[in-house]
C-alpha positions in Angstrom: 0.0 0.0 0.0 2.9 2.5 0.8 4.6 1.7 -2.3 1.3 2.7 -3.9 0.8 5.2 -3.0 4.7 6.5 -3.1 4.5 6.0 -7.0 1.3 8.3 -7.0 3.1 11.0 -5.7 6.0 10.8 -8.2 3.1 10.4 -10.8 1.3 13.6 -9.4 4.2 15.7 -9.1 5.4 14.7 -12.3 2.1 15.4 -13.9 2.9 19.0 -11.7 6.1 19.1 -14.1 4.5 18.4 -16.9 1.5 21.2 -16.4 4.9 23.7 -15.8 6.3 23.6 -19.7 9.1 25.5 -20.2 10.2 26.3 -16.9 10.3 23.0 -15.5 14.4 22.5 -14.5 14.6 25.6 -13.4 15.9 26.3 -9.6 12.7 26.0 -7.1 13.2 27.6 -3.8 16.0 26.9 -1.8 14.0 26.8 1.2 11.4 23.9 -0.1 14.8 21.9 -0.7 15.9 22.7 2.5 12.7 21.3 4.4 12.3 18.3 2.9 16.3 17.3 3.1 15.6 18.3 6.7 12.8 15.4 6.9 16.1 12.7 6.4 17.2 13.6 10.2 16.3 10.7 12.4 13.9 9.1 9.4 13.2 5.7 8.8 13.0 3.7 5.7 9.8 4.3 4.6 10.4 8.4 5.6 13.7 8.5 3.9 11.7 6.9 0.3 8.9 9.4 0.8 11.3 12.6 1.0 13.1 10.7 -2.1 9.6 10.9 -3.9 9.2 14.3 -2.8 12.3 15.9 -4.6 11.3 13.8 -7.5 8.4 15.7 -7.7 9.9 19.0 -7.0 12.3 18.3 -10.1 14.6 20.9 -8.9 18.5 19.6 -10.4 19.8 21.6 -7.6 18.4 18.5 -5.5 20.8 15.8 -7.8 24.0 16.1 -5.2 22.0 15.4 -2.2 20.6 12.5 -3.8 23.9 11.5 -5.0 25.9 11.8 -1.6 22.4 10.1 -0.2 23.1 6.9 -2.6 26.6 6.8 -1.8 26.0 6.5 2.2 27.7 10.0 2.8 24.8 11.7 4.4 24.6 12.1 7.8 22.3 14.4 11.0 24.2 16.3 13.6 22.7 14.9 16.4 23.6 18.5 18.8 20.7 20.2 16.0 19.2 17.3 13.5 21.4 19.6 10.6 21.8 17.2 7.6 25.0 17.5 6.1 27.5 15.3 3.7 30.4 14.1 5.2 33.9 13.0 4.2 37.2 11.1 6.1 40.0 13.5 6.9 43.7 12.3 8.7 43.4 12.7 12.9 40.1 9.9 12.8 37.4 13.5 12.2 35.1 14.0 9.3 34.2 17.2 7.4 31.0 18.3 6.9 29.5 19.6 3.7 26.0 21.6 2.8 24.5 18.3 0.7 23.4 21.1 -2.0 26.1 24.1 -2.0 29.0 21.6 -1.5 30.0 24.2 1.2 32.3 23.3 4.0 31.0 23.4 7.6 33.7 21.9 10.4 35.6 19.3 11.2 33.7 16.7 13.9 34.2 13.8 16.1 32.3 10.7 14.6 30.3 10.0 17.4 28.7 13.9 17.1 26.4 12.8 13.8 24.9 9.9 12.7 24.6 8.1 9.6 21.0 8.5 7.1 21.0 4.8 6.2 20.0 3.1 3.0 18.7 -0.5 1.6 19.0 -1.5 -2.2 15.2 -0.8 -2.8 16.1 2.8 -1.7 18.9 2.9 -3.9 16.7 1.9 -6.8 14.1 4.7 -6.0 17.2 7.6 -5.8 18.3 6.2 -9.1 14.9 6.5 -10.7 14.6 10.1 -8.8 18.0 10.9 -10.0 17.1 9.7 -13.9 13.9 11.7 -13.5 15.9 15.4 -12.2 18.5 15.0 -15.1 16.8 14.3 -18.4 16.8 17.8 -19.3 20.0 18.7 -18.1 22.2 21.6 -20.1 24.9 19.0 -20.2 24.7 16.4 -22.8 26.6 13.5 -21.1 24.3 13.9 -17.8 21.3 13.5 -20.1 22.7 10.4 -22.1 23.5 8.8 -18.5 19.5 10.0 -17.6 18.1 8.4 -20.1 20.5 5.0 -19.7 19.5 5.3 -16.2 15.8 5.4 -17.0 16.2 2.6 -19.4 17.7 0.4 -16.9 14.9 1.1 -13.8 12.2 0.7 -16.3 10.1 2.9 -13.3 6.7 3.5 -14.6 6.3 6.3 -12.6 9.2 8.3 -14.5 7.3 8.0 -17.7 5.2 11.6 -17.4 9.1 13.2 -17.1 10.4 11.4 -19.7 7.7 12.2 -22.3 7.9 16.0 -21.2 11.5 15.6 -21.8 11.6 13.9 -25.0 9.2 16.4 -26.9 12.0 19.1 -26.2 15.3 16.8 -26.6 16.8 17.2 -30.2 19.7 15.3 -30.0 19.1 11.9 -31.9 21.3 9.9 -29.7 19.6 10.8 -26.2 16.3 11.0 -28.2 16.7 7.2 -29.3 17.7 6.1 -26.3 14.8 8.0 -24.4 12.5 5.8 -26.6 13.7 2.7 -25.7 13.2 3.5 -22.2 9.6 4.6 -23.0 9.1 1.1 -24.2 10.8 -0.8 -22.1 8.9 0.8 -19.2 5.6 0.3 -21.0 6.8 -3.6 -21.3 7.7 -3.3 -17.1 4.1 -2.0 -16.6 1.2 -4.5 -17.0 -1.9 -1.8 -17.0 0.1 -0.7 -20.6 -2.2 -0.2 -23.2 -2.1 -3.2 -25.8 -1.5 -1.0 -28.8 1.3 0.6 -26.8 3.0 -2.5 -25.9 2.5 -4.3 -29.2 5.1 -0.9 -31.0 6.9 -1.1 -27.3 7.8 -4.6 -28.5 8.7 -3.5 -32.2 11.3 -1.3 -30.5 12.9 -3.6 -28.9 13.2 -5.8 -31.4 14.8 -3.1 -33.8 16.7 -2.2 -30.8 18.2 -6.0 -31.0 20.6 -5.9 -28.0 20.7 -8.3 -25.3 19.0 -5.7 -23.0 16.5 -5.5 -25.1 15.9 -9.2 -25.1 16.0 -9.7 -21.2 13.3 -7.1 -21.5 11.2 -8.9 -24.1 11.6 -12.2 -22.2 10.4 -10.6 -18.8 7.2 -9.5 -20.3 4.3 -10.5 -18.4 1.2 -10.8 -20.3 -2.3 -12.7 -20.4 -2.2 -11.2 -24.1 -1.8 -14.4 -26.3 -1.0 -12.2 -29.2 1.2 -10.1 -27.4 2.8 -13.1 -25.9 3.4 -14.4 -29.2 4.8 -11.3 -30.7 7.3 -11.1 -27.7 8.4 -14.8 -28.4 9.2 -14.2 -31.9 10.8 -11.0 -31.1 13.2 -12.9 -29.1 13.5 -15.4 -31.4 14.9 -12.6 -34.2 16.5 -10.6 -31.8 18.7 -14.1 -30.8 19.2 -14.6 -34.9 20.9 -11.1 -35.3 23.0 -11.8 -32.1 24.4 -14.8 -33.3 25.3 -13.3 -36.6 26.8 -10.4 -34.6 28.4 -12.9 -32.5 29.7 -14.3 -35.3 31.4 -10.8 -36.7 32.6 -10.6 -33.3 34.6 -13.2 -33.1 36.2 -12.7 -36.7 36.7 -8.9 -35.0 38.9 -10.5 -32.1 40.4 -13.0 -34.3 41.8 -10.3 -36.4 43.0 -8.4 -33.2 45.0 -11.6 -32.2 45.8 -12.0 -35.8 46.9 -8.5 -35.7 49.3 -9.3 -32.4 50.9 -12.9 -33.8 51.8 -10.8 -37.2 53.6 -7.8 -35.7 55.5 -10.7 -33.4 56.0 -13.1 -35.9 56.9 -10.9 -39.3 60.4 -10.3 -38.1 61.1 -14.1 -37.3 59.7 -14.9 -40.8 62.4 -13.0 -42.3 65.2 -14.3 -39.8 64.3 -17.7 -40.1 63.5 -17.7 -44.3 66.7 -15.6 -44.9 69.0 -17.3 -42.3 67.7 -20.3 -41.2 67.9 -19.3 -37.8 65.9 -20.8 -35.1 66.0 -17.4 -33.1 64.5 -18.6 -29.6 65.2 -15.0 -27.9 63.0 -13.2 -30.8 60.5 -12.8 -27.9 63.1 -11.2 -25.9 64.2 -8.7 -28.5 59.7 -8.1 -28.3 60.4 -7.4 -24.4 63.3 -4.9 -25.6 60.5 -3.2 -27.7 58.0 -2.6 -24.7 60.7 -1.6 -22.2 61.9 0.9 -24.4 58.3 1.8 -24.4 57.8 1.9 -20.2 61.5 3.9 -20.3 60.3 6.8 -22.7 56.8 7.6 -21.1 58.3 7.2 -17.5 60.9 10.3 -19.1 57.5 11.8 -20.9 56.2 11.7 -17.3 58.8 13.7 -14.9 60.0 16.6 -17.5 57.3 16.6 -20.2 54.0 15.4 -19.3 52.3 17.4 -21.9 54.1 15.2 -24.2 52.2 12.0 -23.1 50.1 11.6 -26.2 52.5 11.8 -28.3 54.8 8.9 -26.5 54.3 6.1 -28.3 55.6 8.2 -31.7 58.6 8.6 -29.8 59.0 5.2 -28.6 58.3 3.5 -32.3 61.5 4.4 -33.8 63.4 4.4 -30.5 62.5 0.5 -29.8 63.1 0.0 -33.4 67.0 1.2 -33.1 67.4 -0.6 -29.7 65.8 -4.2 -30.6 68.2 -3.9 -33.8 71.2 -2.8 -32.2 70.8 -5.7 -30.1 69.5 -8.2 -33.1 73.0 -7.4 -34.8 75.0 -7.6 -31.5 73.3 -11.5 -31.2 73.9 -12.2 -34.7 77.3 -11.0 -35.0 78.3 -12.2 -31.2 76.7 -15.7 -31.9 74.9 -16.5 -34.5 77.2 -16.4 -37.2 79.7 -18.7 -36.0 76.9 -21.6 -36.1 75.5 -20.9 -39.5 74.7 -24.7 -40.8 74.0 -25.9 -37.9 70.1 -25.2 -36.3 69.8 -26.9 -33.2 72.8 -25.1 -31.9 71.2 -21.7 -32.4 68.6 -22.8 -31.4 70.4 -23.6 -27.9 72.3 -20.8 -28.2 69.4 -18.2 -29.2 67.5 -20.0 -25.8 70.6 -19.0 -23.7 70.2 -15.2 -24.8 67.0 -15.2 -24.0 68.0 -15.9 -20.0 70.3 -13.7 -20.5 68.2 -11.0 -21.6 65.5 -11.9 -19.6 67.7 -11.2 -16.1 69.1 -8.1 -17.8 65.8 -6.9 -17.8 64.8 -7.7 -14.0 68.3 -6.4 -13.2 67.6 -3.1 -14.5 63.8 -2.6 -14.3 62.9 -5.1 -11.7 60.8 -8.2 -11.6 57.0 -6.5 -11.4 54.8 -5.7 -14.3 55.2 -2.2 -15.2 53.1 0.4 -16.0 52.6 1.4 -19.9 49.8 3.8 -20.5 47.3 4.2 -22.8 47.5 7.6 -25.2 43.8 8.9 -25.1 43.4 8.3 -28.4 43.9 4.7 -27.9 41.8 4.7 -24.6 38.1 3.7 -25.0 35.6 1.7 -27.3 32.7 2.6 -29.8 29.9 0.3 -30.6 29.4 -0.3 -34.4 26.1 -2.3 -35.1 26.7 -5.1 -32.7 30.6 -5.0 -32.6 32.3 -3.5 -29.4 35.5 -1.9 -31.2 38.1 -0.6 -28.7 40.4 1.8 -29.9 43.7 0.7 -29.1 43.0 -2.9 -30.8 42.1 -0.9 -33.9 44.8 1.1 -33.8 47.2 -2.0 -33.5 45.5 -3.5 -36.4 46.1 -0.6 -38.3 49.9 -0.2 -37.2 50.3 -4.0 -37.9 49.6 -3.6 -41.3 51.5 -0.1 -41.8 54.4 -2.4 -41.1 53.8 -5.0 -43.1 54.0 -2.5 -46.0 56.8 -1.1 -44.8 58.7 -4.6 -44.8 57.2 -5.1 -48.8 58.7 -1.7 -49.7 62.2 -2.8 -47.9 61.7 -6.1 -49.7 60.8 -5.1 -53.3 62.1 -1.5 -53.6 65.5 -1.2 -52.1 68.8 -2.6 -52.1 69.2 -4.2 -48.9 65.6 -6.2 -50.1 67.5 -7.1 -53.4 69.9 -8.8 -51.5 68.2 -10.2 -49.4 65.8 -12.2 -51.6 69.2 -12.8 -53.4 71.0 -14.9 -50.7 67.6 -16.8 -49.9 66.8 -17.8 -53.3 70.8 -19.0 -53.4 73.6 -18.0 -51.1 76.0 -19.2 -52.9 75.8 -17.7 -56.5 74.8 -14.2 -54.1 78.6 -14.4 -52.7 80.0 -15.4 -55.8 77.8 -12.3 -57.4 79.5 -9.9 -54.7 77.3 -9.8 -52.5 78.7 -9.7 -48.5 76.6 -12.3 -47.1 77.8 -11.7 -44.0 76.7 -7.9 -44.0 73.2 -9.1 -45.4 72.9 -11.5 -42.4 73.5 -8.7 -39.9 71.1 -6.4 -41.5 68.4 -9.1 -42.0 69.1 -10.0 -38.7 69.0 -6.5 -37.3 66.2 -5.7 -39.3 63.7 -8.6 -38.2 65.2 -7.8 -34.0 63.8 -4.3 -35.1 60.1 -5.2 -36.4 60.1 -7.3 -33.2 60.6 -4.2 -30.7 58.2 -2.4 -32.7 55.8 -5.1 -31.9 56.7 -5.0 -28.3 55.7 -1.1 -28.5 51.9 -2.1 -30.0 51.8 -5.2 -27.2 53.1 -2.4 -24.4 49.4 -1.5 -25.3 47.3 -4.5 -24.4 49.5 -6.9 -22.2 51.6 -6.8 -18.9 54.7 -5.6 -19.7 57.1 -7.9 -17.6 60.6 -9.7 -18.6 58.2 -12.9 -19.2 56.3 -10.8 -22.3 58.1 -12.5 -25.0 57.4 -16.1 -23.7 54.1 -15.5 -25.0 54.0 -15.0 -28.4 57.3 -17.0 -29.2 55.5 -20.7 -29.5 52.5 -18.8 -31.5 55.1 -16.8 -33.9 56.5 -20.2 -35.0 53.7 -21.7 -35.7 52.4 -18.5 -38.0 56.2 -18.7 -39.7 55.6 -22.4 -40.6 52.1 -22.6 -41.1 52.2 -19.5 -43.6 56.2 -20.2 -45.0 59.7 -19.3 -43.8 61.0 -15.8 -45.1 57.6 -15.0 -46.9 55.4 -11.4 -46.2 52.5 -13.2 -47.4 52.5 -16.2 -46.5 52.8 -14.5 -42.7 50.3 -12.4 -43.1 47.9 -15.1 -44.3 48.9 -17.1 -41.8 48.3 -14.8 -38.8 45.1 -13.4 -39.2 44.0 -17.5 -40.4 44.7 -18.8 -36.6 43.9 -15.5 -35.0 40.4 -16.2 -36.5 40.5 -20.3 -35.9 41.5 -19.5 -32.1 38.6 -17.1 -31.5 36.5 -19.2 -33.4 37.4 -22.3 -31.2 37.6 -20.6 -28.0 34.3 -20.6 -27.3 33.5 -24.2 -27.4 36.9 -25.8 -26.5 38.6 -23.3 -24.2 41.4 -21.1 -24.8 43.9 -23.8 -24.1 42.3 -26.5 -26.1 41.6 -24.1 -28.7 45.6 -23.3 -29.0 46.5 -27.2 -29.0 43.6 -27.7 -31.6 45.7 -25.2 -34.2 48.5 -26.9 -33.6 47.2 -30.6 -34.2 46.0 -28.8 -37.4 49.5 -27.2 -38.5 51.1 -30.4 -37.7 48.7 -32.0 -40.2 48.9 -29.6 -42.4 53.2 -29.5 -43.4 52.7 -32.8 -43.6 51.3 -32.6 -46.6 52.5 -28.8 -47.3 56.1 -29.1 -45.4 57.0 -25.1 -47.0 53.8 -24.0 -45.7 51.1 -21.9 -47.7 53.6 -20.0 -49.5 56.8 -21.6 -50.0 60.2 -19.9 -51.6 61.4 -20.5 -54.7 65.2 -20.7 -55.6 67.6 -23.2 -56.9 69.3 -23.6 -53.1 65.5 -23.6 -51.2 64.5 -26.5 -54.0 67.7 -28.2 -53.5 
């Protein structure tokens, strides 16, 4: 009966709001605000809901804060004269006090001289819906996009007078969309809904398609058999377009991790195809990559922090140099002393890793460090069904920026030339004049560089720790193989083909069986492809 009677109270003040036009969110009198926040002092439950339905009513936004603080368990009586004030921890075990609606400060108090306005969860769900109700005509366009999601998500019949005044006047499509699926998903939440109402309340959500929108539809309590029936084939299309959406997620995510196992694996494919080196410290030389990432934005940080955005510019180049420096150091240090012979660099390459690895804890420490996020990689925007976040777009884009890069070194300049040279045939490229040796270094030095600027886009979306590399190593060899040693292509195929298989599998085997699943395929597959989807031609790769 109280709860009855609350709602028609919301609904008659409302109606009040309505009657008001133009003026309603304007500031009421202070003092109106001021007598019923004074009702709070030493109310119960039911008293602390019915001064809730009475600012609702009042639709002053001056009254938002107080609700807010009043949500958030901050409000509190001063017991010496019932004053209502917010209140806030301070050092020395005091709390200051607050006006809840001018945010002005008062003093600084023992605990045990106020006590605490209390709250349940069904109160919390009335200041919501009070809350959703005071801001849908704010001045501020964000407050009235978080009304009218608010609203969607209480699906309060009694906010539906405020709402309708509010959409008539709201001109912003977003917000104005969005205040129509609340209208109808409170018209579905209320069962004295007119049938015709319901029946285009139902339409809506069905256009609207979302998951929401189906919980909605499948919470609909009707004695309507046509209505009934219109909801259960509403839910039947709106699980149709989410499967299909599910679907184009997945192949979203699978080109993400596509995106990843290229930038990590593109450099290895030209070690491995031009050298034949089985470079086990390649995910190391990735580490380098995202260090050299964590080392310029912690510099960005102390002397330049307006600089921040544009770290990850600076790092790019800088984790190129580094990784190569230290891709021709291991290549001139080791690797070319056991040119013939694979499982000794292979040993070898695994012993720089350690080595690298403990250089890395030595210097930076053991923990995962902190790598930010530019803001325009921060965030995500909804496209149909598809959650896109911005920095996995922005590594998708960067991966392929790369792999153009490494075509134009390949195709259009000298050090490509050569390079194709000594892998088609080493020999007749030495006896040509060509310094194999040099061309090992650079190809060497250039695939340790691609891998540091993978470390930079992987600084972005993983821990950075000594243990990054350990990772991606196992998945880069299997992309090498699978798509052919020392081919763009055949990498590039190859990456975003088990990106897609793993997300595709993930969801019915697990991410672990999904990863040993693509691997019981690859081994199948060079069985009867050993070169891999695109395999190198030359007379010392046939032979």
């Amino acid at each position: 009966m109280v709860r009855v009677f609350r709602s028609l109270v919301i609904i008659a003040g409302l109606f009040q709001m309505m009657m008001l036009g133009p003026s309603y969110g304007q500031t009421s009198d202070e003092g109106t605000l001021r007598a019923e926040m004074a009702r709070l002092a030493g109310a119960d439950f039911d008293g602390i809901a019915d001064v809730v339905t009475s600012l609702a009513s009042i639709g002053d936004p001056e009254a938002a804060p107080l609700l807010r603080a009043l949500r958030g368990g901050d409000i509190y009586w001063r017991k010496s004269d019932r004053l209502v004030v917010r209140a806030e921890k301070i050092p020395g075990r005091l709390l200051r006090l607050f006006d809840p609606l001018t945010g002005e400060t008062l003093e600084d108090v023992k605990k045990r001289t106020i006590k605490k306005v209390k709250v349940n969860n069904t109160l919390r769900r009335s200041i919501d819906t009070a809350l959703g109700t005071l801001t849908l005509r704010s001045p501020d366009r964000a407050t009235r996009l978080d009304a009218a999601g608010q609203v969607f998500r209480n699906r309060d019949p009694a906010t539906l007078p405020a709402l309708d005044a509010a959409l008539v006047d709201e001109a912003d499509a977003q917000i104005a969309g969005i205040m129509r699926d609340a209208r109808a998903a409170i018209l579905l939440n209320d069962a004295t809904a007119d049938p015709a109402e319901t029946r285009s309340a139902i339409e809506r959500m069905v256009a609207r398609g979302d998951p929401a929108a189906r919980n909605i539809l499948a919470g609909l309590d009707t004695r309507d058999p046509t209505l009934a029936a219109a909801a259960q084939d509403g839910i039947a299309a709106i699980d149709r377009s989410l499967r299909l959406w599910g679907y184009a997620q997945n192949i979203w995510q699978g080109l993400s991790l596509g995106s990843v196992l290229l930038l990590a694996a593109i450099g290895l494919a030209i070690t491995f195809g031009v050298m034949g080196v089985i470079n086990m410290a390649h995910g190391e030389l990735v580490m380098i990559g995202a260090y050299t990432t964590f080392a310029v934005q912690e510099v960005i940080r102390a002397s330049a922090p307006g600089l921040f955005d544009m770290s990850l510019f600076i790092a790019a180049p800088l984790a190129f140099l580094v990784a190569g420096l230290v891709g021709i150091c291991i290549e001139r240090g080791v690797v070319r002393f056991l040119y013939g012979r694979p499982l000794e660099t292979l040993l070898a390459t695994w012993g720089v890793s350690l080595i690298l690895q403990q250089a890395v804890r030595s210097i930076f420490g053991p923990n995962n460090r902190e790598v930010g996020n530019p803001s325009f990689m921060s965030g995500a925007f909804e496209l149909g069904g598809l959650t896109i976040t911005w920095n996995r777009l922005w590594i998708i884009l960067f991966a392929l920026a790369v792999f153009v890069f490494l075509l134009f070194v390949m195709k259009r300049t000298m050090l490509g030339l050569q390079m194709r040279a000594v892998t088609q045939n080493r020999a007749m490229a030495a006896n040509m004049g060509i310094r194999t040796g040099w061309v090992d270094a650079m190809t060497f030095g250039l695939g340790a560089g691609i891998a540091g600027l993978a470390g930079v886009a992987l600084s972005q979306i993983d821990n950075v720790s000594p243990n990054l590399g350990q990772s991606y190593i196992v998945d880069s060899f299997m992309v090498v193989v699978f798509g052919g040693a020392g081919n763009l292509w055949g990498a590039l195929a190859g990456a975003f083909t088990l990106g897609i298989a793993n997300k595709f599998l993930e969801p019915f085997s697990g991410a672990v069986l999904a990863k040993v699943l693509v691997l019981i395929f690859i081994i199948l597959f060079i069985q009867k492809r050993p070169r891999g989807l695109f395999a190198l031609k030359g007379r010392a790769v046939e032979g």
